[in-house]
MDAnalysis code that builds the backbone (N, CA, C; Angstrom):
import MDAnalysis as mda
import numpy as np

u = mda.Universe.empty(225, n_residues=75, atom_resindex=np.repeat(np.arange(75), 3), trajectory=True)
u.add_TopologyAttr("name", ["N", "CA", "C"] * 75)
u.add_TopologyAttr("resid", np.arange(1, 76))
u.add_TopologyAttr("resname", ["UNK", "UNK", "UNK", "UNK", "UNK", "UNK", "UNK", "UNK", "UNK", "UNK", "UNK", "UNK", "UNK", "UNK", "UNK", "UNK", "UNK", "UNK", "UNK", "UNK", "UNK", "UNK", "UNK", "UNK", "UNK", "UNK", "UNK", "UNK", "UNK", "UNK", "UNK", "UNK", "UNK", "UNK", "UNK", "UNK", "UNK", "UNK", "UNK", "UNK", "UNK", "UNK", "UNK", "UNK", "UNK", "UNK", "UNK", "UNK", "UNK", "UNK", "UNK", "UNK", "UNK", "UNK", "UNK", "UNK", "UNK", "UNK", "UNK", "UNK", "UNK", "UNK", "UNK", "UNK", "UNK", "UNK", "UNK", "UNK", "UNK", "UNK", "UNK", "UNK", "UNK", "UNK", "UNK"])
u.atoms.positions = np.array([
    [-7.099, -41.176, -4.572],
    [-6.798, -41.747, -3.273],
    [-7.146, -40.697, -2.212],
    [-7.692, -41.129, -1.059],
    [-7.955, -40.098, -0.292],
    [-7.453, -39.744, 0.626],
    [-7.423, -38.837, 1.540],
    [-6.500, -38.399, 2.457],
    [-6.389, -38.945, 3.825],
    [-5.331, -39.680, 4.420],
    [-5.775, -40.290, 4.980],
    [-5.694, -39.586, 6.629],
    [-6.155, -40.189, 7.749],
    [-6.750, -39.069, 8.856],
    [-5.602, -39.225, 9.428],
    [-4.419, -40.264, 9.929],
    [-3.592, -40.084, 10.113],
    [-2.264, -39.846, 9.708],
    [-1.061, -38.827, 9.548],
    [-0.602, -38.778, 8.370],
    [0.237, -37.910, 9.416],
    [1.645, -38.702, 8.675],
    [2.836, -38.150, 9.277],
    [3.118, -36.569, 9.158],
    [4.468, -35.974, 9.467],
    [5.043, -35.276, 9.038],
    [5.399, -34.825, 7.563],
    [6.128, -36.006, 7.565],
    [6.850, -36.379, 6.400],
    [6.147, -36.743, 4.953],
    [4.752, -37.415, 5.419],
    [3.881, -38.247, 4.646],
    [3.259, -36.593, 4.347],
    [2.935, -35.497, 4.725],
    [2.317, -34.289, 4.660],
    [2.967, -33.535, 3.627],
    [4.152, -33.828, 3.681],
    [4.924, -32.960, 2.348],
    [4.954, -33.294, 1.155],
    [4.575, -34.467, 0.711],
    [4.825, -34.944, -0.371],
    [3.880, -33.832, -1.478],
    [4.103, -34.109, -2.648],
    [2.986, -33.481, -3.496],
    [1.880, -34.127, -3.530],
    [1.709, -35.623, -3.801],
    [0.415, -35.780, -3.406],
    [-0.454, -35.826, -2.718],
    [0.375, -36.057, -1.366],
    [-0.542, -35.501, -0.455],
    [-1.383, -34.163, 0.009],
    [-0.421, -33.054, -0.742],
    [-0.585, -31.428, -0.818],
    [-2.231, -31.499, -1.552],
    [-1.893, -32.061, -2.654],
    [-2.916, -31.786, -4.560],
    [-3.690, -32.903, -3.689],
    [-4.115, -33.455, -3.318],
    [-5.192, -34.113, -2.023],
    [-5.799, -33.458, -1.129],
    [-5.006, -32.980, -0.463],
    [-5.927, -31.611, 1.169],
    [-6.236, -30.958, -0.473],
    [-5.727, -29.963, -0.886],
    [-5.932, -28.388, -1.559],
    [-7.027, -28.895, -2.444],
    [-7.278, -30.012, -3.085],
    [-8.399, -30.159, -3.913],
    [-9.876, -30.916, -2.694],
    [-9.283, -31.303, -1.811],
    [-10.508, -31.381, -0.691],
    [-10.830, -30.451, 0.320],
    [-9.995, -29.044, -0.102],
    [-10.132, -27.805, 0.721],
    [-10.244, -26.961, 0.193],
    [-11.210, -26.323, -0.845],
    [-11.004, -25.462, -2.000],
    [-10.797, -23.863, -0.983],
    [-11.352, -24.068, -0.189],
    [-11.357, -22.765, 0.704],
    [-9.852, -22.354, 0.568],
    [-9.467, -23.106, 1.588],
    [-7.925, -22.916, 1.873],
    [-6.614, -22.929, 0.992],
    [-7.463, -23.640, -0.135],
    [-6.515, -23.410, -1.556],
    [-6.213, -22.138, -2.204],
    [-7.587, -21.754, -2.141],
    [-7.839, -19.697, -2.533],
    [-7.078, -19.316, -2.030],
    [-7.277, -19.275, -0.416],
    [-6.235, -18.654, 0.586],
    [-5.356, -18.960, 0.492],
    [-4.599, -20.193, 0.688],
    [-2.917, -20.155, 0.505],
    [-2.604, -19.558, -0.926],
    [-3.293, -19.730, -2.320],
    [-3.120, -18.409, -3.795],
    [-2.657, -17.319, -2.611],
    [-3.463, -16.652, -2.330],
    [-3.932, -15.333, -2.243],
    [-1.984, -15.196, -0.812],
    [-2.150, -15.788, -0.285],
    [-0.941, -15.571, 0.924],
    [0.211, -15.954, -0.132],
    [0.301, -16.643, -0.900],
    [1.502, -16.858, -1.610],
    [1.614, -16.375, -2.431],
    [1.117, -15.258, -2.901],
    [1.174, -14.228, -3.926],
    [0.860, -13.103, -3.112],
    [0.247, -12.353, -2.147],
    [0.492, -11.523, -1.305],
    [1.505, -10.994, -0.435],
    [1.763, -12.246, 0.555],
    [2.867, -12.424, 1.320],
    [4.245, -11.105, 0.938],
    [4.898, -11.821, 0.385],
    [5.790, -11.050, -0.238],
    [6.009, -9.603, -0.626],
    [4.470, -8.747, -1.482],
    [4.598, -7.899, -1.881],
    [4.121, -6.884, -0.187],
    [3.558, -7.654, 0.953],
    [3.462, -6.759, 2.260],
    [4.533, -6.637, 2.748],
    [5.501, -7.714, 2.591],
    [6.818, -7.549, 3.168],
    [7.634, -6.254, 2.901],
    [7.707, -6.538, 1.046],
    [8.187, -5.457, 0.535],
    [7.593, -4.019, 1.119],
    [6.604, -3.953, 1.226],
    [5.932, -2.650, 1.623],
    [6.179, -2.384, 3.448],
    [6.520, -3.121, 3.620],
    [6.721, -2.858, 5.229],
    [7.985, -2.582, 5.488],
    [8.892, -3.367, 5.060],
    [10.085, -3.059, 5.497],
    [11.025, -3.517, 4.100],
    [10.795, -3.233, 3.587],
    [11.668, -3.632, 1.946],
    [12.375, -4.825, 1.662],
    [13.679, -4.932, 1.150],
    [13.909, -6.262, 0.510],
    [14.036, -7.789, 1.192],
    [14.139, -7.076, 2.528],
    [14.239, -8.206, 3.494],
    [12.780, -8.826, 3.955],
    [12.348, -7.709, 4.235],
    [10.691, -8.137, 4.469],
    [10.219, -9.322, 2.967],
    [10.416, -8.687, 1.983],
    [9.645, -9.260, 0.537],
    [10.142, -10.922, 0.648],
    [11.750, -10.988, 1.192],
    [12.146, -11.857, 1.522],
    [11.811, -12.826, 2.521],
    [11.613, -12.433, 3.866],
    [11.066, -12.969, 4.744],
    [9.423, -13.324, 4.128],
    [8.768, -12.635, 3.477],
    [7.200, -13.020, 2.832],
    [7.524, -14.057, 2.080],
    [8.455, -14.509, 1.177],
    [8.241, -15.418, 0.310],
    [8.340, -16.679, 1.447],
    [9.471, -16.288, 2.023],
    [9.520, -18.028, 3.147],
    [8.409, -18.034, 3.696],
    [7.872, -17.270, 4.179],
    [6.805, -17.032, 4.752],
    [5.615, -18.153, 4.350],
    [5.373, -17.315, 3.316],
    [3.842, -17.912, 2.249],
    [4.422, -19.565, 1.756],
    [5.703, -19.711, 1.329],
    [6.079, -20.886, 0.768],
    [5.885, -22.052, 2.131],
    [6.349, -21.754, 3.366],
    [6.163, -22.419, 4.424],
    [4.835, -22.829, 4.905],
    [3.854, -21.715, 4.702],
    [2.739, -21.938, 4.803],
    [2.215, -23.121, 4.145],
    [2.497, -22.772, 2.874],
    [1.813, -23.711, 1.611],
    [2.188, -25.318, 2.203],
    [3.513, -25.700, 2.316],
    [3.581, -26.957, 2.091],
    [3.070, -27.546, 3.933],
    [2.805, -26.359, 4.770],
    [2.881, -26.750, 6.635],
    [1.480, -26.724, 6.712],
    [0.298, -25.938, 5.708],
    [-0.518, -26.311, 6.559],
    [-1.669, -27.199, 6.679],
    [-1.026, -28.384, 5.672],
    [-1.865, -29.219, 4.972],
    [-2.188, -30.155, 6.636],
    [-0.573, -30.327, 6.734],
    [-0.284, -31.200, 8.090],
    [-0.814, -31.007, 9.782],
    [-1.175, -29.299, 9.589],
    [-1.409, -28.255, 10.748],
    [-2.752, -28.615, 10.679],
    [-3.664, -28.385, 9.501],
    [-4.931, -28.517, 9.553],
    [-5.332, -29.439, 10.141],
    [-4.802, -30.849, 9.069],
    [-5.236, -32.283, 9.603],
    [-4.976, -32.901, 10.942],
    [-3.873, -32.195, 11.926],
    [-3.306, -32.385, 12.949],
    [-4.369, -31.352, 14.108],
    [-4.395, -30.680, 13.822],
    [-5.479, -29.337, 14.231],
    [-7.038, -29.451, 14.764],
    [-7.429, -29.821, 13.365],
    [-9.223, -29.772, 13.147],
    [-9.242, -30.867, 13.478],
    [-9.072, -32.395, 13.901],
    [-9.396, -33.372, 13.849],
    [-10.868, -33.515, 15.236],
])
């Protein structure tokens, strides 16, 4: 099913809608890997457990916000 151009909030979070953008965005799929497995360990290195902390919300927020940001965005 394909993604469709207008698309809620709400309709943006789902998983299928996610495994939809990320497999029609291979770019940005790498990149959100790479920020959601990064994220965290800069935190840690910047300012320690809180930072590593603040990175995981971070990268996790990313992941599921910017399916909706893009499509809302680039149009």
């Amino acid at each position: 099913m394909p993604l469709r151009p207008k698309l809620s909030f709400a309709e943006s979070l789902t998983s299928e809608q996610r495994q939809i953008f990320y497999e029609g965005h291979r770019f940005l799929a790498i990149l959100m890997i790479l920020i959601v497995l990064l994220f965290p360990f800069a935190g840690l290195y910047v300012t320690g457990l809180l930072g590593a902390a603040f990175g995981i919300v971070l990268s996790v927020a990313g992941y599921y916000l910017i399916p909706y940001v893009w499509l809302t965005v680039c149009r």
